[in-house]
C-alpha positions as CSV (number, residue, x, y, z in Angstrom):
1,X,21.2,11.2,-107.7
2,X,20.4,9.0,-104.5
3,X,21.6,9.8,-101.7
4,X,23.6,6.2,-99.9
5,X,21.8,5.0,-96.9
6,X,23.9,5.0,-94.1
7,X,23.9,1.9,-91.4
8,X,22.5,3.3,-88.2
9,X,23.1,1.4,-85.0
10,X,20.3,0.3,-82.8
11,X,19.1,2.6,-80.4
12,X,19.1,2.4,-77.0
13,X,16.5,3.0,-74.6
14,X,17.9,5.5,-71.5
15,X,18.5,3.6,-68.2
16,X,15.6,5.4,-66.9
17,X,14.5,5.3,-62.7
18,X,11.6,4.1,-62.1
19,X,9.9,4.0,-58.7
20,X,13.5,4.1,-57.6
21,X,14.3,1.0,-59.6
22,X,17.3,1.4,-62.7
23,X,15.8,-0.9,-65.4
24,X,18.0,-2.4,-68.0
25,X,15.8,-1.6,-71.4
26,X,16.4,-3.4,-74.2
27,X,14.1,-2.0,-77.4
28,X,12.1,-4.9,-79.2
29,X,9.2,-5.2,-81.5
30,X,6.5,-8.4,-80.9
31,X,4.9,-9.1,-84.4
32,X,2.3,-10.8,-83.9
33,X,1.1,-13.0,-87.1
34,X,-3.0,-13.4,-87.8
35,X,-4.1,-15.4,-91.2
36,X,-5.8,-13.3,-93.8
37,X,-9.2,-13.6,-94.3
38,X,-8.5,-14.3,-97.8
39,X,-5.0,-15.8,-98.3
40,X,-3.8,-16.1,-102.3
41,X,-3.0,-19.9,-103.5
42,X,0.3,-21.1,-102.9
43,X,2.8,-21.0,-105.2
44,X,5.2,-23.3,-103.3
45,X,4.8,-26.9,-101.4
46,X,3.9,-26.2,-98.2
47,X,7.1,-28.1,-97.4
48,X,9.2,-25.7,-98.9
49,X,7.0,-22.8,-97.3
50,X,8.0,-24.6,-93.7
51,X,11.7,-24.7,-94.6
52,X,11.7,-21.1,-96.3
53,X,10.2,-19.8,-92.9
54,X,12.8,-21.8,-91.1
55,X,15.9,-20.5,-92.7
56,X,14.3,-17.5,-92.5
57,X,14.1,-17.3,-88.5
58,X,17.7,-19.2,-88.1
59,X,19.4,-16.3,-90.5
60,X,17.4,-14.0,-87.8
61,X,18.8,-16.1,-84.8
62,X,22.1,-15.9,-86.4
63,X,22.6,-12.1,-86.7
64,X,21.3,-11.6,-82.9
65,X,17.9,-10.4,-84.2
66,X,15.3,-12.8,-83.4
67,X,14.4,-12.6,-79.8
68,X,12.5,-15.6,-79.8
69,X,9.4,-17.1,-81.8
70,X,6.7,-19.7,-81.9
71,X,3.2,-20.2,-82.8
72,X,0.5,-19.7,-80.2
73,X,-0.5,-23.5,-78.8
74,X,-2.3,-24.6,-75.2
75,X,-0.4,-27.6,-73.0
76,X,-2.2,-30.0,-74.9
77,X,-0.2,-28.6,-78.0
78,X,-4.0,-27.4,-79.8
79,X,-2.9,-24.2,-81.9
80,X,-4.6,-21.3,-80.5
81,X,-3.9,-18.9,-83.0
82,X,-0.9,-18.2,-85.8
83,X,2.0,-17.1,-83.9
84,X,4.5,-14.6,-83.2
85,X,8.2,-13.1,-83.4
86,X,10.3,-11.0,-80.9
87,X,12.3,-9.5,-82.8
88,X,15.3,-6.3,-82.0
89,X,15.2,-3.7,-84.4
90,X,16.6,0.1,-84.8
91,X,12.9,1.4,-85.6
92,X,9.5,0.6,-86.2
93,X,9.6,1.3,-89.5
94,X,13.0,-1.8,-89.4
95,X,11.4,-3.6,-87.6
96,X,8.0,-4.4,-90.6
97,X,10.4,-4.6,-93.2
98,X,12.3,-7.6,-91.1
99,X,8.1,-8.9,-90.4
100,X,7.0,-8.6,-93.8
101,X,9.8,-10.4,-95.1
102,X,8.9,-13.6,-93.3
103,X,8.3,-16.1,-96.0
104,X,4.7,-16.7,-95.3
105,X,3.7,-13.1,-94.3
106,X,5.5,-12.8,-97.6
107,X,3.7,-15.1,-99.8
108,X,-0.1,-13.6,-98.3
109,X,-0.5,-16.7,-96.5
110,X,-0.3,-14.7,-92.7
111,X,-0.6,-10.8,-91.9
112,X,2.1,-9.1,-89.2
113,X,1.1,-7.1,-86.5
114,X,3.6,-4.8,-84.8
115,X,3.7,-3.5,-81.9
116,X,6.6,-2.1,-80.2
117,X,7.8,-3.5,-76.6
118,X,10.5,-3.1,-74.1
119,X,12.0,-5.7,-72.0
120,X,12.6,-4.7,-68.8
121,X,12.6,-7.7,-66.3
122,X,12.8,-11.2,-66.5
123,X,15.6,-14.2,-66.1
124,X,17.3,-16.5,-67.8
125,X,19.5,-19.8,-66.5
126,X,22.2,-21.0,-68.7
127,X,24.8,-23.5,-67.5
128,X,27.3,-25.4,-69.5
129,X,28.8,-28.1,-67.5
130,X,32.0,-28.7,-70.3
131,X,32.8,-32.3,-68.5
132,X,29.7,-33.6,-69.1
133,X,28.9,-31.8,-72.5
134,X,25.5,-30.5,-71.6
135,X,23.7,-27.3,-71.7
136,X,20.8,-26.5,-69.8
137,X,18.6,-23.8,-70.4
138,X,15.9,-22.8,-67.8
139,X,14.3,-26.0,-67.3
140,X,15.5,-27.8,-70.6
141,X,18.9,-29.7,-71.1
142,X,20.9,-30.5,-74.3
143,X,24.1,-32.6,-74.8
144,X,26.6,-30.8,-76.8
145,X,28.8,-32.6,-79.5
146,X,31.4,-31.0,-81.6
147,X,30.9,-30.0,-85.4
148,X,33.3,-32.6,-87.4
């Protein structure tokens, strides 16, 4: 009989000192996605590959997994590249099954790369200024509306 799997919470990294600095870790994986050299035919439109892979990185967003994502593109918006995901995870071993279930990587149409990393400094802005319904967001500014 099969033993149940048991939900194990994410692991921390230890607040460790370093050069007399106290770094707040936060575990993450970067998958980094390549194109096979020979990818099957699709099955799918590649509309409904685009939307697939959408849902898929909003359900990500949604459950506080998805770090951030994009493909790789210069300033004049040329793709460089396929792309990647930053993704939280409890493990390695988590954190390819949440890669490889990427509807593309998926399909054979892109091959995931892993590679564990640890954020340890950087910023972020965020304002919300409730008068004049707008978020801004480092440099970038939305106007908030209310779901009907």
């Amino acid at each position: 009989m099969a033993k149940a799997a048991t939900k194990r919470k994410p692991r921390r990294v230890p607040d460790r000192p370093s050069l007399g600095i106290s770094l707040a870790r936060e575990q993450c994986y970067v998958c980094w996605m390549s194109a096979p050299d020979n990818p099957p035919r699709l099955r799918k439109s590649a509309v409904r590959m685009r939307k697939e892979h959408h849902d898929y990185l909003v359900e990500l967003e949604r459950k506080g997994i998805l770090f951030g994502a994009g493909p790789f593109r210069d300033e004049h918006g040329n793709r460089v590249g396929v792309g990647m995901l930053i993704i939280r995870a409890s493990s390695t071993r988590a954190a390819k099954r949440i890669a490889n279930a990427e509807p593309y990587t998926k399909a054979g149409q892109r091959v995931m790369t892993v590679t564990p990393w640890q954020r340890n400094e950087g910023c972020l802005s965020l304002s919300i200024r409730f008068a004049d319904g707008e978020m801004s967001l480092d440099d970038r500014t939305w106007t908030l509306t209310p779901k009907d």
